[in-house]
C-alpha positions in Angstrom: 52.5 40.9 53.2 48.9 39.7 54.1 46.2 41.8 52.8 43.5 43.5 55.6 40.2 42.6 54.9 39.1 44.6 57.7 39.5 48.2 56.1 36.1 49.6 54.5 35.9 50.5 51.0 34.5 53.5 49.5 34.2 53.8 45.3 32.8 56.8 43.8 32.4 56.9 39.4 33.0 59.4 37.1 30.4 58.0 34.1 31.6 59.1 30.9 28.8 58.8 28.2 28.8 59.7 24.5 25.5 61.3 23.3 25.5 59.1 20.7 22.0 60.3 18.9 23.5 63.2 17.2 24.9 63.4 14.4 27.6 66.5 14.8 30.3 67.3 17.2 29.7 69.3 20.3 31.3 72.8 19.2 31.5 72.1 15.3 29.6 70.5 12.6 32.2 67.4 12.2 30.4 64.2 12.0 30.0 62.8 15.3 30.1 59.2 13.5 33.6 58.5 13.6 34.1 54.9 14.3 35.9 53.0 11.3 36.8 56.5 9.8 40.1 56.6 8.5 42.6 58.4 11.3 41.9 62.2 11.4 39.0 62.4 9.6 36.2 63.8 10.7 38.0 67.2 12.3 38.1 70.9 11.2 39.9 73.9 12.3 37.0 74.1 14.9 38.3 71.0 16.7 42.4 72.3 16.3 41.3 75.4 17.7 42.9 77.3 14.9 43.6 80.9 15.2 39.9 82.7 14.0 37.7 79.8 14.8 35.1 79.8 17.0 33.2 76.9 18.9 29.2 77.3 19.1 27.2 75.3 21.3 25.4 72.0 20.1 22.0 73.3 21.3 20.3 69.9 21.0 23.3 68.2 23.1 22.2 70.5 25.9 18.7 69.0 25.5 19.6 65.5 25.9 22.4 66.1 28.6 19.2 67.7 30.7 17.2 64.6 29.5 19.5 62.7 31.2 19.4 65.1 34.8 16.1 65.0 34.4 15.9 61.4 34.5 18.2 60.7 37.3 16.3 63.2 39.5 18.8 66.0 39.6 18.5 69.8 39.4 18.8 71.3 35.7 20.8 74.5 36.4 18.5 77.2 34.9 22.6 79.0 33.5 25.5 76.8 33.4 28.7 77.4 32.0 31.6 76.6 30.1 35.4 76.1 31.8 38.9 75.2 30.1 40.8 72.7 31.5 44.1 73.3 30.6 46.0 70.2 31.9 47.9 68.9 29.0 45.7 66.9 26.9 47.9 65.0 24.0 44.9 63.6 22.8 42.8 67.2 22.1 44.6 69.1 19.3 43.8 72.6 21.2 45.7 71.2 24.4 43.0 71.8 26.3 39.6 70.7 26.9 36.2 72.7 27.1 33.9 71.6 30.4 32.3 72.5 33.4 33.3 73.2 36.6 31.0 73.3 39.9 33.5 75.5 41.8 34.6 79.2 42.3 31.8 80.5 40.2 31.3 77.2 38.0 28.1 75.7 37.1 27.8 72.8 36.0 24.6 71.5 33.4 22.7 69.8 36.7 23.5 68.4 40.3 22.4 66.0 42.6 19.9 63.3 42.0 20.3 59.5 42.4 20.9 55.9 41.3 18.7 53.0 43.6 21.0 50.0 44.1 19.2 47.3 45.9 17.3 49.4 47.5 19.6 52.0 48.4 20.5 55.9 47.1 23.6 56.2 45.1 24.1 60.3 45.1 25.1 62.2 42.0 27.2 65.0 42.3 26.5 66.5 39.0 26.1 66.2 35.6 28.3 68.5 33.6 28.7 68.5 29.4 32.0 68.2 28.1 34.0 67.4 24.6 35.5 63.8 24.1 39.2 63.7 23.5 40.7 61.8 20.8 41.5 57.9 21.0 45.5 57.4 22.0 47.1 53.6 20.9 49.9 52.6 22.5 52.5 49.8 20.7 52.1 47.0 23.5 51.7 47.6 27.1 51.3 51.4 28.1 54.0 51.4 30.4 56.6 50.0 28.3 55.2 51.8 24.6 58.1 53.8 23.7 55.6 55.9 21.3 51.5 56.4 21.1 49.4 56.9 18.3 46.5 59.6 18.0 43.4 59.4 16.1 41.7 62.8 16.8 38.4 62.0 15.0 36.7 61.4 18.7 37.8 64.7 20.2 34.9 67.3 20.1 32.3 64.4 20.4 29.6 65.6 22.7 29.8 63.9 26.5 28.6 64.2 29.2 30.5 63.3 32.9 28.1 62.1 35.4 29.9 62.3 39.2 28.6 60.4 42.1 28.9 60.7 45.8 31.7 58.2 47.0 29.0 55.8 48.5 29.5 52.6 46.4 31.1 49.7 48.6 32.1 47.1 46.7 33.2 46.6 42.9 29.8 44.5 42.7 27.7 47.7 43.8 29.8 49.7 41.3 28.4 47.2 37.8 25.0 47.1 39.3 25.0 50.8 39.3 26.2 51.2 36.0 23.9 49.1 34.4 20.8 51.1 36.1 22.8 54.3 34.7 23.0 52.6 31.4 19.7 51.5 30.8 18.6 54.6 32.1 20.4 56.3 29.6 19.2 54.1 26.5 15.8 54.7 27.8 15.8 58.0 26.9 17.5 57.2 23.3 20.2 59.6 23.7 23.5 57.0 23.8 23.6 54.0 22.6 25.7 52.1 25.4 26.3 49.1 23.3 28.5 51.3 20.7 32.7 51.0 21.2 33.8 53.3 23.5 30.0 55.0 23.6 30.4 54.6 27.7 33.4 54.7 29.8 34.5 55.2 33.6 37.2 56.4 35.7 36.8 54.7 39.0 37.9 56.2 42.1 38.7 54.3 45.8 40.0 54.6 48.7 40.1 52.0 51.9 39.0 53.6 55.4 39.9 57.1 54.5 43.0 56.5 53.0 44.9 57.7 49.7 42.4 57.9 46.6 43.4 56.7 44.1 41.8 57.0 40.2 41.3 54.4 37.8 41.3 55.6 34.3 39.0 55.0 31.1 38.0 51.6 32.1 36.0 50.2 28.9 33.4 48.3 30.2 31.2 47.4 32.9 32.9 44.0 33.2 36.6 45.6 33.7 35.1 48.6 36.1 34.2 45.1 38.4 37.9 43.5 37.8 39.3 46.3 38.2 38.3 47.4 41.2 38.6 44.1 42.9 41.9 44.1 41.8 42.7 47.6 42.8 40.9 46.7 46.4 43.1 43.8 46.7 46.7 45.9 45.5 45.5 48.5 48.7 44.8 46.1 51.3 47.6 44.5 50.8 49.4 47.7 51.6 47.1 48.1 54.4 45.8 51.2 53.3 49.1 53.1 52.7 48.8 53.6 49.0 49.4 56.7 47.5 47.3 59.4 45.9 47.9 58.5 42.2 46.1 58.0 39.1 46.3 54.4 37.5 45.6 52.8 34.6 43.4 49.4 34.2 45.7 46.7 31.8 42.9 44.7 30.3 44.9 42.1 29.1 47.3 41.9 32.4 44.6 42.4 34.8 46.3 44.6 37.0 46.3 48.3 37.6 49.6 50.5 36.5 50.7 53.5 38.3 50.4 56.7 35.7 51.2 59.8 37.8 50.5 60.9 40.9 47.1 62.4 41.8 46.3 65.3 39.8 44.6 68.3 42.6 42.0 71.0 41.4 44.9 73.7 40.9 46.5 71.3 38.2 44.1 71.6 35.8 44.1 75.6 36.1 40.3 76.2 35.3 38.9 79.4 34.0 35.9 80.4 32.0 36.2 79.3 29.0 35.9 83.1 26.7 34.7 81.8 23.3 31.0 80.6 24.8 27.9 82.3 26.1 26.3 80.8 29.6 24.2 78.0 28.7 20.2 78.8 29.7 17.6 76.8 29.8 14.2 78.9 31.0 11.3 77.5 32.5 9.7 77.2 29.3 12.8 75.5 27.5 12.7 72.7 30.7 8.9 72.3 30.3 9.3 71.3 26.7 12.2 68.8 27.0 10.2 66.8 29.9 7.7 66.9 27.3 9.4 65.1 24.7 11.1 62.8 27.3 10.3 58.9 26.5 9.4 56.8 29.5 12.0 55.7 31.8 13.0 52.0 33.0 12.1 52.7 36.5 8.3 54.4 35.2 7.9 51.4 33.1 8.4 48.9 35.5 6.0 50.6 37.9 3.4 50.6 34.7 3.9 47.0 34.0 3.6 45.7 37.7 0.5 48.1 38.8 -1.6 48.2 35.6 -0.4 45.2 33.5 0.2 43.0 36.5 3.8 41.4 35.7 5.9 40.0 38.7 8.2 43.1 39.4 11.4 40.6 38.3 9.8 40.1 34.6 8.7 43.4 34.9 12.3 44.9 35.4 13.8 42.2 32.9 11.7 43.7 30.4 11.6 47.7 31.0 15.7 47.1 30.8 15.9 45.5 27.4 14.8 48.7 25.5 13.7 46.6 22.0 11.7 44.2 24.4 10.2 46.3 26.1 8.8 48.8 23.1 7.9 45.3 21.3 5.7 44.1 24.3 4.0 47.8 24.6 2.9 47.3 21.0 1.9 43.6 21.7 -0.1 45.2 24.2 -2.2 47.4 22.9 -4.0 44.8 20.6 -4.3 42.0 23.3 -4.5 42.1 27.4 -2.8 38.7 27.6 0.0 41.2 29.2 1.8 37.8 31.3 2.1 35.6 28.3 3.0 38.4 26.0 5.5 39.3 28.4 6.8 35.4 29.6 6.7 34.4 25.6 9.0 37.3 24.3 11.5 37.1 27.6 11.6 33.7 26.8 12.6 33.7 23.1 14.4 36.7 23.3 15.7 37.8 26.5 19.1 36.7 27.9 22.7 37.9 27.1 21.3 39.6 23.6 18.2 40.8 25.0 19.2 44.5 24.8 20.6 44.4 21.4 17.3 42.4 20.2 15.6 42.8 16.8 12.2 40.9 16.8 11.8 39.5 13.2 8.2 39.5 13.2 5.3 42.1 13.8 3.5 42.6 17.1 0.0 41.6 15.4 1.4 38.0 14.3 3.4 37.0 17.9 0.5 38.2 19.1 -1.6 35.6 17.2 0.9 33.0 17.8 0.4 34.0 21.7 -2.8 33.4 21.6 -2.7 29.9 19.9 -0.4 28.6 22.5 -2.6 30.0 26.0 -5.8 28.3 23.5 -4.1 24.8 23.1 -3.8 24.9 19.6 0.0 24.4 19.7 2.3 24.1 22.4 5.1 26.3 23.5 7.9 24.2 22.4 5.6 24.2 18.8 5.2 27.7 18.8 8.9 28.3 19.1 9.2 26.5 15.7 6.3 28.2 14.6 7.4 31.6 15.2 10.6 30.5 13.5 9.1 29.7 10.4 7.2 33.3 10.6 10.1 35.1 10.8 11.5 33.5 7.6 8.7 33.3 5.9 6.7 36.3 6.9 3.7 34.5 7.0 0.8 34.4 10.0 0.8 31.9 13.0 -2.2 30.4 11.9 -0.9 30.1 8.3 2.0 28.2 9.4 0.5 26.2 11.9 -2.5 25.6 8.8 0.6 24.7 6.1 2.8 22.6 8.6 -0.3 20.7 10.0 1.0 21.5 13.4 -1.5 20.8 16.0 -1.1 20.1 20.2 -2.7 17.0 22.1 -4.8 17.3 24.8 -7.1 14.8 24.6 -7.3 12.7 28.1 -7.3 9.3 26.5 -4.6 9.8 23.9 -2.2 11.2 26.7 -3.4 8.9 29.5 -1.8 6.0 26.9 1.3 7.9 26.9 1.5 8.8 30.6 1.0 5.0 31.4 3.5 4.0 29.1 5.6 6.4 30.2 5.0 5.2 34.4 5.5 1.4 33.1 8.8 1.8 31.8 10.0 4.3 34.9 8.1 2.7 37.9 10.6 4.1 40.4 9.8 7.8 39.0 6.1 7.1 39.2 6.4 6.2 42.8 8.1 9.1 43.6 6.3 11.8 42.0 3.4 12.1 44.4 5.7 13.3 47.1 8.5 14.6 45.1 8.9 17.5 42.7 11.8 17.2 41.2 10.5 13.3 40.0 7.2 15.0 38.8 8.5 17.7 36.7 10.8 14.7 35.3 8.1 12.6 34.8 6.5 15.4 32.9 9.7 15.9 30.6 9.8 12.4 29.5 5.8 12.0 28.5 6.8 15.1 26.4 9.7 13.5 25.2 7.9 10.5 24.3 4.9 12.6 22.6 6.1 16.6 21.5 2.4 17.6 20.5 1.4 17.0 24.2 -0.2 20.3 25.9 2.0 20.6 29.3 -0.8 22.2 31.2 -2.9 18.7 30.7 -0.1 16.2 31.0 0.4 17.9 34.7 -2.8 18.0 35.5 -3.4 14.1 34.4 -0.1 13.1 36.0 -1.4 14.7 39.2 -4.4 12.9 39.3 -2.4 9.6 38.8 0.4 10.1 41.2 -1.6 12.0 44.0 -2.4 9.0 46.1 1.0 7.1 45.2 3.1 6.4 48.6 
């Protein structure tokens, strides 16, 4: 059967993100630090929900959950409370799980707000705090394990569920989202992202207004985007006809399993949960937390592009790489160079890494390096080699440059020997270059190539002169 392209997708997410800055469980005092614990660690009669135990609220995991609503533009509920879900949770010891609810009487920690995607609103439902479950492993595939294996140390770990609106289109609109919502997050140093299992989605679609169906604990960003395509495809192909089920993402198949069918709202049999107070947060309580918020990615790239004058792509690039972008501040309050600073440190270490970064030298001595390349004392491919040698070393640009005897060329008669050479032995380039790009830029690369102290700014600028009356 042929799948219809024709039928219009509509994804919404249900965000599921550790708060990974504390350090104790959401109802207990159990270490909230339970990755390579041994099984079953860190739990207490708290988390088992033992007869006489009582769970109190991690006051300071309600002030990072509204950090986070806060953030994302959405409306901290001034009294929120607390709901058991009692589906049957083999992975929480109690058999239930303690959340919020935002119906018949429910109120969750925030609602609404948004996430800009290219330009365009992404709505959030609400923002509701919640325990973690534990971590269930399955021997081989989950629909042919004839047993599973649980590691409660996770459940009771503070979370919180951020809901959107269904108004993601495409599996590529659901990763960009996620990583605005992720360095978001990190912005606020509440989660770290990067940690195993610290993030995690369930992904629901549907195609023209058919079944919905749910896509559970999908691990990463990368998988929420397979997935979905994959899940797209698997409905199409059934023309929209799939059923209302829950489904589980197979990593290592790359296909989508059929769990159960589609748990509704009376399945989960909500009620208030008895053991907790409503959650308040006053005026006074709300004014203090925007107080101690950091600055978010979307303020920082407005500061960088209207006061420090970065392109807004080097400014985003930056403000979303959390070390880089507290490294460049520092860089910037001791010099105004703000584009160098900012093209120097994307350059040597933005990329893949960029958001796990550590910078092995001190502002003040990049800094110094910075300015040595924009004076012409060494170049930038130098200064890479420079700044290596400061980071093993410790010591200062100018002592390395001093010790290595590392100095750049830009002397017009010592490079217009090289540039000639360089036109002699590639006349076909040198005719080229006055009309083509591409065969100037190469020229460029090959008098470097024959001569590494050369300053780039002055080799162009000679090699301009030469080839700007060439046919």
């Amino acid at each position: 059967m042929q799948a219809d392209p024709s039928l219009a997708v509509k994804i919404g997410l249900e965000v599921h993100c550790q708060l990974t800055a504390l350090k104790t469980k959401l109802f207990c005092t159990c270490s909230s630090d339970y990755r390579d614990k041994e099984p079953n660690e860190t739990v207490c009669p708290v988390c088992f929900g033992l007869p006489g135990t009582l769970p109190v609220v991690n006051q300071r995991a309600v002030e990072l959950a509204a950090m986070i609503g806060l953030a994302l533009g959405s409306k901290v509920s001034r009294r929120s409370v607390f709901y058991r879900k009692n589906y049957f949770y083999p992975d929480l010891p109690k058999g239930f799980q303690i959340s919020q609810y935002d119906k018949a009487g429910g109120v969750p920690l925030a609602t609404g707000g948004q996430v800009e995607v290219e330009g365009r609103p992404i709505r959030i439902t609400r923002i509701q705090l919640e325990e973690d479950p534990g971590k269930l492993t399955y021997e081989g595939t989950i629909d042919k394990s004839t047993h599973s294996l649980v590691d409660y140390n996770r459940a009771g770990v503070a979370l919180v569920e951020i809901v959107t609106e269904p108004d993601l289109t495409s599996p590529r609109e659901a990763k960009l989202f996620l990583e605005r919502l992720r360095s978001t997050i990190e912005s606020l140093g509440v989660s770290d992202g990067e940690l195993e299992g610290a993030m995690r989605c369930d992904a629901n679609v549907s195609l023209s207004g058919g079944a919905r169906v749910e896509i559970k604990n999908i691990s990463s960003f990368k998988e929420v985007e397979k997935a979905l395509n994959y899940e797209i495809l698997r409905q199409r192909t059934f023309s929209g006809n799939s059923q209302s089920e829950t489904r589980h993402w197979d990593e290592r198949r790359s296909i989508t399993i059929a769990l159960r069918s589609k748990e509704e709202e009376q399945d989960y049999r909500y009620f208030p949960e008895p053991d907790l107070p409503a959650v308040v947060v006053d005026e006074s309580e709300l004014t203090r937390i925007k107080a101690a918020m950091p600055e978010v990615v979307e303020a920082r790239v407005a500061r960088y592009v209207k006061e420090m004058g970065l392109t807004p792509q080097i400014a985003k690039e930056l403000a979303n790489a959390q070390p880089l972008a507290a490294f460049f501040d520092l860089c910037a309050k001791i010099s105004s160079d703000y584009a160098e600073l900012a093209s120097f440190i994307m350059s040597e270490f933005g990329g893949q890494s960029a958001r796990q970064a550590e910078i092995p030298v001190s502002a003040e001595s990049f800094v110094g390096l910075v300015a040595m390349v924009k004076g012409r004392k060494v170049t930038r491919n130098q200064a890479r080699e420079v700044l290596k040698e400061m980071a093993a070393s410790g010591k200062s640009a100018m002592e390395v440059v001093a010790s290595k005897g590392i100095s750049s060329l830009s002397e017009e008669g010592a490079l217009e020997r090289v540039i000639e050479k360089v036109m002699l032995e590639r006349p076909e380039l040198a005719s080229q270059a006055g009309r083509d790009k591409k065969a100037f830029n190469y020229l460029i690369g090959l008098v470097l190539k024959e001569q590494p102290r050369a300053e780039p700014g002055a080799v162009a600028r000679l090699l301009a002169r030469r080839t700007s009356g060439k046919a």
